[in-house]
N, C-alpha and C positions, 0 to 999 in steps of 0.2 A: 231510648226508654230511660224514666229518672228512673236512678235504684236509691230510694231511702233504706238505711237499717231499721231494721224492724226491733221493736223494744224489748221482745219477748221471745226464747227458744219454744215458747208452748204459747200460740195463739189460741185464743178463744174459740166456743163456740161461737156467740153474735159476729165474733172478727169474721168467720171461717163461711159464715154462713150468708154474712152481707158481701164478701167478694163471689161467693160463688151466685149468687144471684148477680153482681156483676156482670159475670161473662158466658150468663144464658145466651142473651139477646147474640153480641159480635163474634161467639165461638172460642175455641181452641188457637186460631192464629192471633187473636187480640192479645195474647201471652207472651209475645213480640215487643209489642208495640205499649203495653201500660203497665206498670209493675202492680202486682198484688201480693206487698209482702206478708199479709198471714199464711197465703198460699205460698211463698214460695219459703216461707221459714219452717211451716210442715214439712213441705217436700225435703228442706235441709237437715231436720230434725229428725225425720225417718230415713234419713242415707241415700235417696233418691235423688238430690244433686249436690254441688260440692258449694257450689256461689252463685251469683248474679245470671254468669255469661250461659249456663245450661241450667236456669231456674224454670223455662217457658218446660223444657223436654221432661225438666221433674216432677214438676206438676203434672203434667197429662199422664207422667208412670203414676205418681200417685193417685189422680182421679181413677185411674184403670184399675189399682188394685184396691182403692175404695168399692167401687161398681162390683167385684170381686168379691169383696167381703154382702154386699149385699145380696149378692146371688144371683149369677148370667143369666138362671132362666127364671128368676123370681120377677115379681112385674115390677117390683120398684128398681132391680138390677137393669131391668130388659127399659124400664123407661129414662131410667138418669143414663144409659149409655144413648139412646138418641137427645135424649133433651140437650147433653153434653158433646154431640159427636165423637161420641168414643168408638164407635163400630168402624171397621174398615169402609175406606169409603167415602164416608159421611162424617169425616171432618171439618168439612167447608160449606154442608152444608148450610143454605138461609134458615136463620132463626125460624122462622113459618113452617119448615119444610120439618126440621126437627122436635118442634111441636105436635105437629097434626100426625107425625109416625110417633111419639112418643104416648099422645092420645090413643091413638090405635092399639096400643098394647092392653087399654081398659077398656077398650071398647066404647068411648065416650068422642063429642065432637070437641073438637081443640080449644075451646072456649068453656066448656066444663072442666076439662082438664086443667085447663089455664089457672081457674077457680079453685076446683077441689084438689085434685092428685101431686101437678107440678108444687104445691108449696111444703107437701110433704116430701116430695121425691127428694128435693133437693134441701130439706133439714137433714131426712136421715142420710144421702151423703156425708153433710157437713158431719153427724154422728160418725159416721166409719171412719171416715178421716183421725179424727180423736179416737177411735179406737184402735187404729194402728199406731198412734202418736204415743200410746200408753203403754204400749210391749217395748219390752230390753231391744236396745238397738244393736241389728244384728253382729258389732263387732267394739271389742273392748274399745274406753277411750269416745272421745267426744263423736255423734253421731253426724255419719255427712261428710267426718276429715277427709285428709288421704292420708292418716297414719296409716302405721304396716297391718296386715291383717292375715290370719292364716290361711294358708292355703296349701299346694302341693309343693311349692318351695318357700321353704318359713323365710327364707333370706331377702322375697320377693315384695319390692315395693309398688303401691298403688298407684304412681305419675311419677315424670319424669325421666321413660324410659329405660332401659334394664338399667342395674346398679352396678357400681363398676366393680363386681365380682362375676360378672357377666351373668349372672342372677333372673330368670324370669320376669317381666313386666305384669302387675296384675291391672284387671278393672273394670268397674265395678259397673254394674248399668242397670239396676233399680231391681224390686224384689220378683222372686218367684209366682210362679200363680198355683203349681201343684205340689211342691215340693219343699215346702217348707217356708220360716220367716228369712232365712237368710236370702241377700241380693245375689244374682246370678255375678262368674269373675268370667274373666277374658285371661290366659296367661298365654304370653308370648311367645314362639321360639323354643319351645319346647322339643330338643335336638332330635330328630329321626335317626342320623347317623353323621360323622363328621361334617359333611357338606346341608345337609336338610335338615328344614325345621317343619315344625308345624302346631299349629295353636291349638289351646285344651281351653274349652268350655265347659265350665261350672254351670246347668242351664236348663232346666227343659228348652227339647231343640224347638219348640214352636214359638219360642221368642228371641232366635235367634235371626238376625236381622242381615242385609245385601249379603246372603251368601247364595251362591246363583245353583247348587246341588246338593238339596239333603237327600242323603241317602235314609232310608226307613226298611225297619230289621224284618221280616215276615216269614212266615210259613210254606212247604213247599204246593201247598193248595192255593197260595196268595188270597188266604182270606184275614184280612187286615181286624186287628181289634176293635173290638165294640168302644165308641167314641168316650165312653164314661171309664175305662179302664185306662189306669196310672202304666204307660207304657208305649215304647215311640209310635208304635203302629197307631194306635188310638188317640194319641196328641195331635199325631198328622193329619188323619183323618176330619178327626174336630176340626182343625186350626185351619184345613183348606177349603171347607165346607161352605157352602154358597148360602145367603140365607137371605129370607123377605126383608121386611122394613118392621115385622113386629120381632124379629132374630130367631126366627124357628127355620131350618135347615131344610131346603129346596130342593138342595144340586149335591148330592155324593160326590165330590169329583170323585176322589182317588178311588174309592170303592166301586163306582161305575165302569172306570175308566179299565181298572184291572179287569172287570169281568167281562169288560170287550175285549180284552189280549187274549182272554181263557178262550172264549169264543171265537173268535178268531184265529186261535193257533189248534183248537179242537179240543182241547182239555177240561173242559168244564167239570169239575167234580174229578179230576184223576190231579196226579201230584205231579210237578215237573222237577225236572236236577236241581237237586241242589246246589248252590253256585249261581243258581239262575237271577240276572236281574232285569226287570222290567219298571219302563219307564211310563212314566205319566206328567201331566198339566200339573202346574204348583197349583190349581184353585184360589182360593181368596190367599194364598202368602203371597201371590205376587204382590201382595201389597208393601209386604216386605223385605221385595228384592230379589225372593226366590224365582229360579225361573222353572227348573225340574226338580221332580221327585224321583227316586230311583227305587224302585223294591227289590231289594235283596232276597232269594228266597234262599233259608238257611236253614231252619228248625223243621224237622219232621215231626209229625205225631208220633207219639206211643203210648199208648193206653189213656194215662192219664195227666201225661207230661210230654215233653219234647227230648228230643236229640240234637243237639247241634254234634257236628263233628270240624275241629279245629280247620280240616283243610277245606272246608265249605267256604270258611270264611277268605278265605285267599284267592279261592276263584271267584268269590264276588266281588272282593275289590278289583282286582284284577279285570273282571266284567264291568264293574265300574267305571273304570277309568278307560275301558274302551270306547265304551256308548259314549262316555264324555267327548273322547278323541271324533267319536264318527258326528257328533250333532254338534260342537264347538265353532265350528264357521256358520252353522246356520241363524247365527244370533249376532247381534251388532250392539253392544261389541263383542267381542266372540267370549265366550264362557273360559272362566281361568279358575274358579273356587268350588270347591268340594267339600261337603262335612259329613264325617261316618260317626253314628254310635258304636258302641261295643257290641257289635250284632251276637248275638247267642247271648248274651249273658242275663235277659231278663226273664221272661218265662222260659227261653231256651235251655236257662238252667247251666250254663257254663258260667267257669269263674272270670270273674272280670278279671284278672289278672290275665290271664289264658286266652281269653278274645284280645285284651289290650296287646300281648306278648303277637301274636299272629296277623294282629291289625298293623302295627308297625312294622311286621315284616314285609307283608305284602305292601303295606305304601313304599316301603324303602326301595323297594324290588321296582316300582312304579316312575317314582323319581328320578331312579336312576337313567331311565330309559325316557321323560321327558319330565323335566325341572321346572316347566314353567306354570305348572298348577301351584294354587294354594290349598293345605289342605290342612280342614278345621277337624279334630274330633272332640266331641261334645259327653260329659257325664253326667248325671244329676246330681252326685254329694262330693264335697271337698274328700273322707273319706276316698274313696274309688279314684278322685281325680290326684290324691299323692299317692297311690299305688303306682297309677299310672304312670307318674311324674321320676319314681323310683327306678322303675324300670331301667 
């Protein structure tokens, strides 16, 4: 692919809006094969990639958090993600195919849409685009670099590997969807105990990508949160959710799948140990890479809040990394990655410090007895993630 330099850190509307009609027709993988430097000098200008070589992957984060600002279930959000292949899935597919579903969204035959709706769908993209292009770029210093940027080790650079103060690695891989304007970070090696590390994600966990075991925080009634609430249970649940070709939700995985454990183990409507973890189908993240979900159940009711108790959270990793051991060979290649949130600390009402303090313990207790797991734990703000990192 030729890469010209683009002339301008801030591409036009007309620029923004004649490449995106560009790469209706050939898709998302045509991002490969012909350069579209308005597109990819947005994606560079909003910190979504760094140059040339991941210009294709920052683009498609930035059309997603375009599509985002438009609104997943709004019909111009719900139609530029088929028009565009932005849905799990339906990347690849033929131009036709992502037409006549992206029709379907208004109800019209794909030849009125063609007409009326697609020529607005995809201006007001090009608008959102400029609307993220216009907000402070999430870190001091030219937008896109790899200068240093804060996080839970100030020492910590962005590429290139830890720094030779043996310094965490951070990095960077495009913005938030619920959590704010800042990009989600990756830090490396974050020491468990002399011999063990393990990586800290800046992140909602539903975009956190080939990790083969999220673990998801829940209650001990395993009734998982309503898909609109800011919180892991409810991230999960959305994020694995199966849905038609207009993006309206079909298949509950996780929410179904638990209520056949309850049923099946007899419980329906009573509470099981705490400690207790049960496993399910990743739903639509297999798309990426996940293979299980794990439900921790830790939080009790009471009244009007929750109770986590610290040593809940120990026999759940603990439960964890069992189930991982007993279902690890049934996968080819066999399952080696794990990622826990701070189970209790959201509605559960414990301190993040106090989950992070007990989570660490029990991984370390984990590793010692078998090393060859990787294990991720994920938080939503830089905050919580240099507490963590403190520790």
């Amino acid at each position: 692919m030729s890469q010209e330099p683009f002339a301008s850190d801030s591409p036009t509307y007309d620029q923004l809006l004649e490449e995106l009609k560009g790469i209706r027709r050939p898709g998302l993988p045509d991002l490969r094969r012909t350069d579209r430097p308005a597109l990819r000098a947005a994606a560079m200008a909003g910190g979504f990639c760094d140059g040339s070589d991941d210009a294709p992957a920052g683009i498609e984060a930035l059309l997603r958090e375009a599509v985002r600002r438009l609104g997943e279930r709004d019909l111009l959000g719900q139609a530029a993600a088929h028009t565009f292949g932005l849905l799990p899935d339906r990347r690849g597919a033929p131009a036709h195919d992502r037409r006549k579903m992206a029709a379907a969204v208004y109800g019209v035959t794909p030849e009125r849409f063609r007409k009326q709706q697609e020529p607005q769908v995809v201006q007001q993209l090009a608008e959102a685009v400029l609307t993220i292009l216009r907000e402070p770029p999430p870190f001091p210093g030219k937008p896109g670099s790899a200068g240093q940027a804060p996080g839970p080790d100030a020492g910590a650079q962005t590429s290139g590997g830890p720094s030779a103060t043996g310094q965490s690695t951070i990095a960077r891989s495009g913005r938030t969807g619920r959590t704010g304007q800042e990009p989600p970070l990756r830090v490396d090696s974050v020491p468990v105990d002399a011999r063990s590390t393990f990586t800290l994600h800046v992140s909602p966990i539903e975009l956190l990508r080939d990790i083969e075991v999220l673990v998801s925080s829940e209650n001990v009634y395993l009734e998982m949160s309503k898909t609109f609430r800011p919180t892991v249970s409810g991230a999960l649940r959305l994020a694995a959710a199966v849905r038609d070709p207009a993006g309206e939700i079909v298949d509950d995985v996780l929410a179904r799948e638990l209520a056949g454990w309850l049923r099946a183990h007899g419980r329906p409507g009573l509470p099981i140990r705490p400690g207790t973890v049960v496993p399910t189908a990743p739903g639509a993240l297999a798309a990426r890479g996940v293979r299980r979900i794990y439900h921790a159940a830790v939080a009790t009711p009471r009244d009007d809040t929750y109770e986590v108790r610290p040593e809940s959270i120990a026999r759940a990793v603990s439960a964890c990394f069992a189930l991982a051991r007993a279902e690890r060979d049934r996968y080819e290649p066999a399952l080696s990655s794990i990622c826990f949130p701070l189970l209790g600390a959201g509605r559960g009402g414990l301190a993040p410090a106090v989950s992070a303090t007990w989570l660490r313990w029990a991984i370390r207790d984990e590793l010692a007895r078998d090393s060859r797991w990787r294990v991720h734990l994920v938080v939503r703000s830089r905050e919580i993630a240099e507490a963590v990192g403190a520790l």
